[in-house]
C-alpha positions in Angstrom: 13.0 28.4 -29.5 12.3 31.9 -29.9 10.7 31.7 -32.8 7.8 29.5 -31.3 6.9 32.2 -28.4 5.1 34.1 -31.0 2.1 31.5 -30.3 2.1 32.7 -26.7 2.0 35.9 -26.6 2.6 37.8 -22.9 -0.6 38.3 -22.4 -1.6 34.9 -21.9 -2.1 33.1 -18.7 1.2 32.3 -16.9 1.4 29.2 -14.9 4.6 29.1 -12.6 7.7 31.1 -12.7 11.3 30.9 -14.2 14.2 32.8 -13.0 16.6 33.2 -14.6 19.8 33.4 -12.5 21.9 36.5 -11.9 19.3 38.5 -13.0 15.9 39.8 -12.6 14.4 38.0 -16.1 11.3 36.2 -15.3 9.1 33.7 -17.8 6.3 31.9 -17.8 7.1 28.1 -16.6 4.0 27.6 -18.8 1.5 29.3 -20.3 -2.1 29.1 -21.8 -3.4 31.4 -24.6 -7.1 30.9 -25.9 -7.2 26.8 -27.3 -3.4 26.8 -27.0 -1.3 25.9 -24.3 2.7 25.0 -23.8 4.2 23.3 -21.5 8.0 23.2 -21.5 8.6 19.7 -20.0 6.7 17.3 -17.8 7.8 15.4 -15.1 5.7 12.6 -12.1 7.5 14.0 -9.5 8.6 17.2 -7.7 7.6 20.6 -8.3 7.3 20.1 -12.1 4.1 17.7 -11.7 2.5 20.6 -9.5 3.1 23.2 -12.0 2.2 20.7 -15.1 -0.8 19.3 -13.3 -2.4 23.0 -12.5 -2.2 23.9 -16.3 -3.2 20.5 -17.5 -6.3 21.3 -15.0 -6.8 24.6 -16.1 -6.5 24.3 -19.9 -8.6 21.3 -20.0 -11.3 21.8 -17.4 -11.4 25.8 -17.6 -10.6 25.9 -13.8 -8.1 24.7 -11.3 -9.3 24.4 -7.9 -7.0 24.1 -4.9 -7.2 20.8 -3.5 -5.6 19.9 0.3 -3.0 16.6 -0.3 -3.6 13.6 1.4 -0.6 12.2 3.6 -0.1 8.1 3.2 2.4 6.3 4.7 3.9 3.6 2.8 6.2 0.4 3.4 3.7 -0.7 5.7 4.2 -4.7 5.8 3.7 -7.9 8.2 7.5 -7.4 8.6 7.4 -3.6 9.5 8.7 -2.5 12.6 5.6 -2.4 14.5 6.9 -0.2 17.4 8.0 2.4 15.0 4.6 2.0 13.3 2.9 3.0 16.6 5.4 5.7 17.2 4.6 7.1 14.0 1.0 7.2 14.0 1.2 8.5 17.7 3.2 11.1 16.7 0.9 12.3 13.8 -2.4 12.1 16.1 -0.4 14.7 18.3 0.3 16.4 15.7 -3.6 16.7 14.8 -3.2 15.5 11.3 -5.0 12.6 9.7 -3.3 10.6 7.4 -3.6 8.1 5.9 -1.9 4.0 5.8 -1.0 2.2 2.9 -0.6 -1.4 4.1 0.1 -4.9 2.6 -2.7 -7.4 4.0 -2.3 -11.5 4.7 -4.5 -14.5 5.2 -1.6 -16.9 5.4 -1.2 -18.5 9.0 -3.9 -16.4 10.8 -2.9 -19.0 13.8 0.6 -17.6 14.5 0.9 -14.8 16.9 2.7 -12.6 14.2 -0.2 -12.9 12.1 -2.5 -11.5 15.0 0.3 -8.8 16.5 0.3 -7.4 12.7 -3.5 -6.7 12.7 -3.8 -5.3 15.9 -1.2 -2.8 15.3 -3.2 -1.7 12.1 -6.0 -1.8 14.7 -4.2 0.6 16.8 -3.8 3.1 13.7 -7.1 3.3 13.1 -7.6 4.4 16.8 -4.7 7.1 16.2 -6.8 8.1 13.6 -5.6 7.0 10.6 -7.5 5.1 7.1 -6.5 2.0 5.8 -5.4 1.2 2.3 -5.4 -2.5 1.0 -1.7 -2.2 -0.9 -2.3 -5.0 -3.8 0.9 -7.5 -4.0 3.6 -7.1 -6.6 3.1 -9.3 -9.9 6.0 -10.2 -11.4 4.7 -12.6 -14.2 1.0 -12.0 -15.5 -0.8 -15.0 -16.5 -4.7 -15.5 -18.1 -5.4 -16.1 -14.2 -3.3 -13.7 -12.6 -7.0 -11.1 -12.1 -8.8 -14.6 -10.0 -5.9 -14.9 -7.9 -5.8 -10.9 -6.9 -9.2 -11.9 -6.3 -9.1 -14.3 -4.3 -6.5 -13.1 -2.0 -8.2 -9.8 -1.6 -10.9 -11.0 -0.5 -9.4 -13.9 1.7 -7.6 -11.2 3.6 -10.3 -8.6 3.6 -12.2 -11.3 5.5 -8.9 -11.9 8.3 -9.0 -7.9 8.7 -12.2 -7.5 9.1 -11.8 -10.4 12.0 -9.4 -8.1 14.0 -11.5 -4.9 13.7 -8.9 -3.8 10.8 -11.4 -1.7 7.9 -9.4 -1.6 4.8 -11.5 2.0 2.8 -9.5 1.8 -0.4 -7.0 0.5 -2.6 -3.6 1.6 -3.2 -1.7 0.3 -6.6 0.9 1.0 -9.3 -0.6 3.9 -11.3 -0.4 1.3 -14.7 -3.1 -0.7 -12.8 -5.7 1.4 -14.1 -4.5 1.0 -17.8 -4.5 -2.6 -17.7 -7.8 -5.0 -18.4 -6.3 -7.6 -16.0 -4.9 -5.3 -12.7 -7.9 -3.0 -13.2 -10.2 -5.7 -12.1 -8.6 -5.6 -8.5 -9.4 -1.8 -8.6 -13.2 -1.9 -9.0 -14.2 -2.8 -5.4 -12.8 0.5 -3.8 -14.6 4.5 -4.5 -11.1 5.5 -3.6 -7.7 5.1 -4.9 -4.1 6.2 -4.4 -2.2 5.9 -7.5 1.5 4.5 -6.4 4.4 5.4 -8.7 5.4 2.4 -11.1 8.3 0.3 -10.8 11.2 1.2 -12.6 10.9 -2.3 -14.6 7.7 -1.7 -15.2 6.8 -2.1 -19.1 3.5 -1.6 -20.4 3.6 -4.2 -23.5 3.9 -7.0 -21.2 0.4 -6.5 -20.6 -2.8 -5.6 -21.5 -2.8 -2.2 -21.7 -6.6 -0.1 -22.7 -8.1 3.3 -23.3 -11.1 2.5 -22.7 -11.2 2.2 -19.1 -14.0 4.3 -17.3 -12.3 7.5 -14.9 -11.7 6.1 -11.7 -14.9 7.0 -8.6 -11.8 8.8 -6.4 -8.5 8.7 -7.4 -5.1 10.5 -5.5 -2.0 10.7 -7.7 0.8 10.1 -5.3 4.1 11.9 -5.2 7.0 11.5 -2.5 6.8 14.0 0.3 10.9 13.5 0.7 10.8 15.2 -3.0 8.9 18.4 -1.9 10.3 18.7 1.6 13.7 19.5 0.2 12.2 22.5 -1.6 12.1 26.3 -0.4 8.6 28.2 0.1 7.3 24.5 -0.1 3.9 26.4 2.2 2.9 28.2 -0.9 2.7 24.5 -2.9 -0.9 24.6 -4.3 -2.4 21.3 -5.6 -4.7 21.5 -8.7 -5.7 18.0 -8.5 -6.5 14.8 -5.9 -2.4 14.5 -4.5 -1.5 12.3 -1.9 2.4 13.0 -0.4 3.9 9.7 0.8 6.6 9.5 3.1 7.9 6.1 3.9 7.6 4.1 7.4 10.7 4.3 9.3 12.8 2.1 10.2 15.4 3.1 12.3 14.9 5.8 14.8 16.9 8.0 13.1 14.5 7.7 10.3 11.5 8.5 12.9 13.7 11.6 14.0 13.7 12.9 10.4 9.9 12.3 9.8 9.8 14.2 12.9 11.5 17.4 11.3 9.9 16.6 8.2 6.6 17.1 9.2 7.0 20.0 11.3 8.5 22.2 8.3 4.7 22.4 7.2 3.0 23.4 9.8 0.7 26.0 8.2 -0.2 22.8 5.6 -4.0 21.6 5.7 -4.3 18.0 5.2 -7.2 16.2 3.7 -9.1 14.0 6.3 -10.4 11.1 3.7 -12.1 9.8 7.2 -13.8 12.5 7.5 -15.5 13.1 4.4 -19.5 13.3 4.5 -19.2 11.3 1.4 -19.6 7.5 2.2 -17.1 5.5 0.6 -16.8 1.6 0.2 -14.8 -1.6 -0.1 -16.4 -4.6 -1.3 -14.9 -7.8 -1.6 -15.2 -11.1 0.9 -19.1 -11.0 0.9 -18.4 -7.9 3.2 -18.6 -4.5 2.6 -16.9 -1.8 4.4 -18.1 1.9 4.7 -17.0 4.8 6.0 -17.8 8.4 5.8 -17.6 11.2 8.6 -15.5 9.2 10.8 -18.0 6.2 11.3 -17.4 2.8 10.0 -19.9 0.2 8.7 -19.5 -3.2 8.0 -22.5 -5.3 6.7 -24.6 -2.4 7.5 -24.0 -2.6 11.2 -22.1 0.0 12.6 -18.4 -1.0 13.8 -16.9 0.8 17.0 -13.1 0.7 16.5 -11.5 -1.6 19.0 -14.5 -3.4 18.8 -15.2 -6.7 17.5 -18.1 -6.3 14.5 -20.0 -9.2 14.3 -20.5 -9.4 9.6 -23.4 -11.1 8.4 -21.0 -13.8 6.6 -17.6 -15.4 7.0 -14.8 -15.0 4.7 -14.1 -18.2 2.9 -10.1 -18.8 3.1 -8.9 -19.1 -0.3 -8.2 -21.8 -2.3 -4.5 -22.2 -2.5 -3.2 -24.1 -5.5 -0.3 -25.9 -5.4 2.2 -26.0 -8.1 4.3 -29.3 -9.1 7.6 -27.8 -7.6 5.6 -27.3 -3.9 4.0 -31.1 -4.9 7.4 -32.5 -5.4 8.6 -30.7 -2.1 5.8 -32.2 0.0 6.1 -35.7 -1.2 10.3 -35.5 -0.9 9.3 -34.0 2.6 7.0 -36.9 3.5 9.2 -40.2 2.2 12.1 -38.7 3.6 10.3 -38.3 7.0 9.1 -41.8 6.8 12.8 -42.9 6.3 13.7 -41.3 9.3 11.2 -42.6 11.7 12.2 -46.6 9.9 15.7 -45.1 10.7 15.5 -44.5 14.3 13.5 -47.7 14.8 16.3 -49.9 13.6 18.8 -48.0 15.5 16.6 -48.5 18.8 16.4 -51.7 18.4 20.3 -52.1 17.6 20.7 -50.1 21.0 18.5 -52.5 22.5 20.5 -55.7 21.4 23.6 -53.7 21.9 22.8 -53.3 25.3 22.3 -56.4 25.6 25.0 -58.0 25.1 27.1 -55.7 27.0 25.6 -56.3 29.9 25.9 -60.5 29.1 29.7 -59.8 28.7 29.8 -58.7 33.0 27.3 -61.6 34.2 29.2 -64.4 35.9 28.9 -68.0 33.7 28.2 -71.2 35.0 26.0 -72.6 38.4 26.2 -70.1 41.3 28.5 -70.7 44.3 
């Protein structure tokens, strides 16, 4: 490849390092050169997407301003471990930094306790001082109706959260969401994003991918924390562009041990406080709409004390839950087969009855008394 060098000449800017091993050679990970800029490979992860993103940033927009990362914790479900949840988020608020929670909503069963334990512990993270992230469900087969449905559960369960003093303040999705016409839609009610890495099966032609799609009000581009923590001289990492780190809820204590140790190896590392921007930011979905911006929350236009209940303007509706012909079939085997059993124990009381009966006829004495 020498031959190609000639385009880059030494003088050119030099973004990264390369060292060559067992000797004191140095190049240019990449370099930029008037209009002209190469980049040897690229790479959504690790210390390659810092280095890629800062010349992509540079070349492009003449400048590459340092940016702090936001941290978001993932994996945050109605099935979580909730006292490792509270452990965590306890630990961070001693630890003075904000972060942020990316967590799966519901609006099925609001009546079991569950339900109820699940939103007050997301309650509880806002208190530790945490922001939370509406994490959009996993789509497996894409249909024309697949964009109402997001729909209609984001807003059903925007409406259950806002009920137990839980403020979802963005939206956190597969970054392929904002390339497609149908998943995009479920993007437009939050100023902030975090851009999750795609699934591994993920294939674009199986939907509708565009181009045209307006830049996103706020976007992070996430990248697992566990990726840089295992380099050296991570406290000289630089990010060119809106990053968030994630790092994964424990769920064992020996996973909370090693978030521990993870966290403490970048102690000189400022965080970005996305609750504390001066910049309001909003949700909108339910008929509600949920701000926030330097560490105050407004819902409706009424302020919202946390661990208070806010008192919206309107209701959430639940949604509309269609039922398909399997669940149909399931419910009427369910019923017949529950009106079989009631007829079924009827007969066999009254066969008790009768048996009864006539057991006790077998032991009375026949004839006229004595």
């Amino acid at each position: 490849m020498s031959d190609q060098w000639s385009l880059f000449p030494a003088t050119g800017e030099r973004i990264g390092t390369l060292h060559q091993q067992g000797t004191d050679q140095q190049y240019a990970f990449g370099t930029i050169h008037g209009n002209q800029a190469y980049l040897p490979t690229y790479s959504a992860s690790g210390l390659t997407n810092v280095l890629s993103t800062r010349l992509l940033a540079q070349f492009f927009a003449g400048r590459a301003a340092e940016q702090n990362p936001v941290l978001v914790l993932t994996g945050v479900t109605p099935v979580s471990n909730l006292l490792l949840l509270r452990r965590t988020t306890a630990f961070l608020r001693q630890q003075g930094i904000p972060f942020t929670v990316s967590a799966t909503m519901t609006a099925l069963n609001p009546e079991l306790p569950e339900h109820s334990a699940y939103l007050r512990a997301l309650a509880q993270v806002q208190l530790d001082g945490g922001v939370i992230f509406w994490q959009v469900p996993e789509v497996y087969d894409p249909t024309a109706q697949t964009a109402a449905i997001l729909r209609q559960q984001f807003n059903a369960q925007l409406g259950e959260a806002i009920k137990e003093m839980v403020y979802p303040v963005g939206i956190s999705a597969p970054g392929y969401w904002q390339f497609d016409r149908t998943f995009r839609q479920s993007l437009t009610p939050a100023d902030q994003t975090v851009l999750l890495p795609d699934p591994r099966n993920y294939d674009l032609r199986r939907y509708a991918p565009t181009t045209t799609a307006a830049p996103l009000p706020q976007a992070f581009a996430a990248l697992a924390w566990a990726e840089e923590n295992t380099m050296t001289g991570v406290e000289a990492l630089r990010f060119a562009a809106p990053t968030a780190l994630t790092i994964a809820l424990p769920t064992t204590t020996k996973n909370f041990q090693a978030l521990r140790r993870q966290v403490r190896r970048w102690p000189q590392q400022t965080w970005r406080a996305l609750g504390e921007d001066p910049v309001a930011r909003q949700l909108q979905g339910a008929r509600h709409t949920v701000v926030i911006a330097a560490g105050q929350y407004t819902v409706d236009g009424q302020e919202a004390v946390l661990g208070q209940r806010a008192v919206p303007h309107a209701q959430a509706k639940r949604a509309a839950t269609a039922a398909s012909q399997v669940n149909a079939f399931t419910r009427w085997q369910g019923t017949v087969l529950l009106i079989f059993i009631i007829i079924a124990l009827a007969i066999l009381t009254a066969f008790l009855l009768y048996g009864r009966r006539i057991y006790r006829n077998q032991f009375r004495r026949k004839g006229p008394k004595p």
